[in-house]
Residue, then its C-alpha position, 0 to 999 in steps of 0.5 A: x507498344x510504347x509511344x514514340x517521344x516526341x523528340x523522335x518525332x521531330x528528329x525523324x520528320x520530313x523537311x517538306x511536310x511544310x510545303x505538302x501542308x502549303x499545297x494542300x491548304x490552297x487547294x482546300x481553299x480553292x476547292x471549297x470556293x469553287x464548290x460553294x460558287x458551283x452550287x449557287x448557280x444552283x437551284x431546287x429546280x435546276x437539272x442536278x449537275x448543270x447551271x442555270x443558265x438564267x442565274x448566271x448574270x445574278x451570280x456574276x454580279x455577285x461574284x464582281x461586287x465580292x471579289x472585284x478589286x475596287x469597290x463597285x456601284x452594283x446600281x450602275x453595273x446593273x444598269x450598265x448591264x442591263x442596257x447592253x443587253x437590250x443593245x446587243x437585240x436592236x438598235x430601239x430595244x432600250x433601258x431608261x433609268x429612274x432618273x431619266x424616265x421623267x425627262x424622255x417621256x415628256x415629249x411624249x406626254x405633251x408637257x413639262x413642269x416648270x416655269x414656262x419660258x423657251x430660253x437660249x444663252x447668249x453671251x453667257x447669259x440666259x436670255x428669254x426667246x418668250x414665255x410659254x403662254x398660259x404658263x407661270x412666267x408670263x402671268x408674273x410678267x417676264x417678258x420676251x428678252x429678259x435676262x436671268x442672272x441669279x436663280x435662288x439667290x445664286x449667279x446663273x450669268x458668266x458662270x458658262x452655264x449649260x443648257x441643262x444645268x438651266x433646265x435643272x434649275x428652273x424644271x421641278x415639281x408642280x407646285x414648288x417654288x423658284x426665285x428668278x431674278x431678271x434684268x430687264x433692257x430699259x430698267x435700271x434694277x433688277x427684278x425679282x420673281x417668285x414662280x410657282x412652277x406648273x405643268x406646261x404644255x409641250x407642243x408637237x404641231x410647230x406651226x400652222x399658216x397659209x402659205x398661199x391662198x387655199x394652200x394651208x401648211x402644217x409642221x408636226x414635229x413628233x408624235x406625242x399623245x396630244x399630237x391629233x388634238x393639236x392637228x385637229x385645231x390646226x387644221x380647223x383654224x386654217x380651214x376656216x381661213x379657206x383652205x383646200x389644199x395641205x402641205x403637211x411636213x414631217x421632215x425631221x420628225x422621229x416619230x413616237x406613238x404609233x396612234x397618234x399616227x393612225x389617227x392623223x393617217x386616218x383623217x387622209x384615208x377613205x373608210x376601211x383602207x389600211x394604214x398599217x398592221x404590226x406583227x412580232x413573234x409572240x405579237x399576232x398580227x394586228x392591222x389598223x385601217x381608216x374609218x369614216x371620220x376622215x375629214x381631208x379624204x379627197x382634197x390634194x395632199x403633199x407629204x414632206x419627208x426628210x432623212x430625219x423622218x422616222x417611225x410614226x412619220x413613216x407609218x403617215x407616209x407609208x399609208x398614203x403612199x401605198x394607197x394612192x392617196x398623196x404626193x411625197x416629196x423629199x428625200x429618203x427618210x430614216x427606215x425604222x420599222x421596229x415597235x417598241x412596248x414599254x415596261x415600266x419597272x417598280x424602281x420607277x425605270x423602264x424597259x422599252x423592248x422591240x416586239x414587233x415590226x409595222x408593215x405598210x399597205x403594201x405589205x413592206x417592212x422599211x426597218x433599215x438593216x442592223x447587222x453591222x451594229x448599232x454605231x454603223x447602223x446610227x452612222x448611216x446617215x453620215x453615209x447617205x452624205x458621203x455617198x451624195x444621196x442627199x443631192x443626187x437621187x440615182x445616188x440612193x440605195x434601194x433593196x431592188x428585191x423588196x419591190x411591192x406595187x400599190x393599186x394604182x401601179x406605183x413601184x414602191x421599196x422596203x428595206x430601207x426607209x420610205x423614197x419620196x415621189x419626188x426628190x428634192x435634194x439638200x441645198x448645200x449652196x443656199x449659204x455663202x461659206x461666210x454666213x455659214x462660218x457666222x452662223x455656226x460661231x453664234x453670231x447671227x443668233x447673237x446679233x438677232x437677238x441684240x437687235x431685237x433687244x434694242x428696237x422690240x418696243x418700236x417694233x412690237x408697236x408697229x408690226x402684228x405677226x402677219x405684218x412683220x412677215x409680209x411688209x419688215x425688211x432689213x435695210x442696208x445700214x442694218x446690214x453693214x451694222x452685222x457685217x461690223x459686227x462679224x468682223x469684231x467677233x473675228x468672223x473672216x470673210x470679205x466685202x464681195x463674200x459678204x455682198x454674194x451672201x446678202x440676199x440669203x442673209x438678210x432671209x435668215x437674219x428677218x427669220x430670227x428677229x421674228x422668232x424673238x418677236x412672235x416665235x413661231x408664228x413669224x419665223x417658219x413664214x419667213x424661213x420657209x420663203x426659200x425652202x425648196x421643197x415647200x416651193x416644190x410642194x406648192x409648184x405641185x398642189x397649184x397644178x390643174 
């Protein structure tokens, strides 16, 4: 048969052809594309015909860093990705990136690396509150109220720099050196300080003091892993100054490691009473009870707990409480009963997973609910002040189901935080509106500080710690000086506002010009004169 001239072929071929070859060229596409995907999720050991359901996420990471139309951080997506992942569990299952791990364990751990100096910025500067003692800085000799101005040869003042962007400067590995230049009050030059950055100790127990005679008082602030030693000589130091009764508050603590709270519960507690016990669907139980090296078992003890209180503070309160052993005082605190198990990963990240959840004595769960997610769940707190909890006790909302009852017949809840034995509200009358529009403008830290700055010589010569909390006071020039001093820094409020607020004022105005001076050692004393529920507390412990 004779071929066909290709000229026929033309004459005699199909107007659409094009388009049929158009249509079956982006199906062909599609189809291999679609095919090539399907058979990359999956594997040799997969079920022929099915996805593997475990390598959906590598597989749409993929496919987004292939095909998405901008380019992408596959890093930060995974990251991303990997955070939502723990967040969509709980509310404490978590994701901890390389870069950040250093910084969130520090608490934890006990210390830092750095120079040593607790700062705050005023007027733009950074100004030294003190330096940490033992640490590098104070052995060169910077002193309380020094301002930085330049570190490395670079301008930290007026430039509005952060409280972290300090922390990025003067943090750094052991070892390594800084340039700080300071400008010292009284000192015509500047002076230059090369610091050799060190670890530095990162206390947990705030402070320690006598608030009365035999009634000592001790302020944890979290539970880090040198939290027991340091209660230990806290407690040894205010034993031998003739203590017989304890005041320990954890308001405001959110906790950390659950041993350093078995250990710290461990010392009120006779032997073989239980603390607590975790238990988790892959966690079998696991109870921790007292032993016999408890060395507070029998003398009076109070408890402050706050809103604030969470996790390992809850574990101390909850194990008293269920066994008899001490009065709680406060307001209801968080109600977090989850325990976290920390993975670290190879990149230097972790993953901090909810495992199990603690029990109390009694054998309650204080886990607070978190179905609504993790904003209302964050939010309660917020709600607990909307609904007058904080000043009203019948305000509280207790889970009447989860009722459970210690030894001695006390009715106690879980579901929803640990209720104190006795309520102390908030005190939201404590500061005239003038004081607190001062305080929240910085103008009360600002005047503290400056005063300070200007007598510390005569002051530091005149009073001891002890001295300046039991014998200073601020006099009515001194006064009328703030006030002046809050009307140029636009701070509105009149002579009568001010005189209805002074009594307080001069309180808080004391407090701070201690902490400048002594830190801690002066300005919890001062500060905690009117609090109401050490006052509660101490109304207690006094009781025959």
């Amino acid at each position: 048969m004779q071929e066909p001239d290709q000229n026929d072929v033309k004459q005699k071929s199909n107007p659409f052809l094009p388009l049929y070859f158009s249509i079956v060229l982006v199906v062909g596409i599609f189809a291999g594309y679609f095919f090539s995907f399907e058979n990359t999720i999956i594997t040799d050991n997969s079920v022929p015909g099915k996805s593997n359901p475990y390598r959906k996420i590598n597989n749409l990471l993929d496919y987004i860093e292939e095909q998405y139309v901008d380019s992408i951080n596959k890093k930060q997506l995974v990251e991303k990705t990997v955070t939502a992942m723990l967040k969509s569990l709980d509310p404490h299952s978590d994701y901890i990136p390389a870069e950040d791990f250093k910084h969130v364990n520090e608490s934890l751990q006990g210390n830092f690396e750095g120079i040593g100096i607790e700062f705050n910025i005023y007027g733009d500067t950074i100004r030294v509150i003190t330096p940490i003692a033992g640490g590098p800085s104070e052995k060169l000799g910077i002193k309380a109220g020094d301002k930085i101005i330049k570190v490395d040869g670079k301008n930290v003042a007026g430039v509005k720099i952060t409280n972290k962007e300090v922390f990025d400067k003067l943090r750094g590995e052991k070892g390594s050196i800084v340039m700080v230049t300071v400008l010292r009050s009284g000192v015509k030059k500047t002076i230059d300080f090369s610091i050799t950055r060190d670890e530095i100790p990162l206390y947990s127990v705030d402070v320690s003091y006598m608030v009365k005679p035999g009634i000592g008082y001790i302020k944890v602030s979290r539970f880090a892993s040198t939290t027991y030693e340091e209660y230990l000589k806290a407690f040894n130091d205010l034993s031998s100054k003739g203590m017989k009764k304890l005041i320990l508050d954890l308001r405001g603590n959110p906790g950390g490691f659950l041993k350093a709270a078995v250990d710290i519960a461990d010392e009120f507690l006779t032997n073989g009473l239980q603390i607590v016990y975790t238990q988790g669907r892959a966690n079998p139980k696991k109870t921790y009870k007292a032993s016999t090296h408890g060395s507070f078992e029998n003398n009076p003890l109070v408890i402050l707990i706050d809103e604030g209180s969470a996790s390992a503070s809850e574990i101390v309160a909850g194990a008293v409480q269920d066994n008899d052993r001490a009065t709680i005082i406060g307001r209801r605190s968080f109600g977090k009963g989850l325990v976290q198990d920390q993975l670290d990963l190879p990149d230097g990240s972790a993953i901090r997973l909810t495992i199990a959840r603690y029990y109390t004595p009694t054998g309650r769960c204080i886990q607070k609910p978190y179905d609504e997610g993790n904003e209302a769940y964050y939010n309660e707190e917020i709600e607990r002040y909307n609904d007058g909890e904080l000043v009203h006790a019948d305000s509280t909302k207790l889970d009447k189901s989860k009722q459970y009852v210690t030894p001695g017949g006390k009715i106690v809840y879980g579901g929803g935080g640990i209720m104190p034995d006795i309520f102390v509200p908030l005190d939201t009358a404590k500061y005239t509106p003038f004081v607190n529009r001062a305080f929240y403008a910085g103008i009360i830290n600002t005047f503290a500080f400056e005063y300070c700055d200007k007598h510390r010589a005569e002051l530091l010569k005149t009073y001891s710690a002890d001295k300046f909390v039991s014998n200073y006071s601020l006099n009515d020039a001194v006064m009328s000086e703030f006030f002046n001093y809050a009307k140029n820094k636009n701070v509105e409020g009149s002579e009568a506002e001010f005189e209805k607020g002074k009594s307080n004022l001069k309180q808080l105005l004391k407090a701070l010009i201690g902490r400048n001076l002594f830190d801690k050692d002066a300005y919890y004393p001062i500060i905690n004169q009117t609090d109401n529920c050490i006052k509660k507390a101490v109304e207690i412990l006094e009781k025959p």
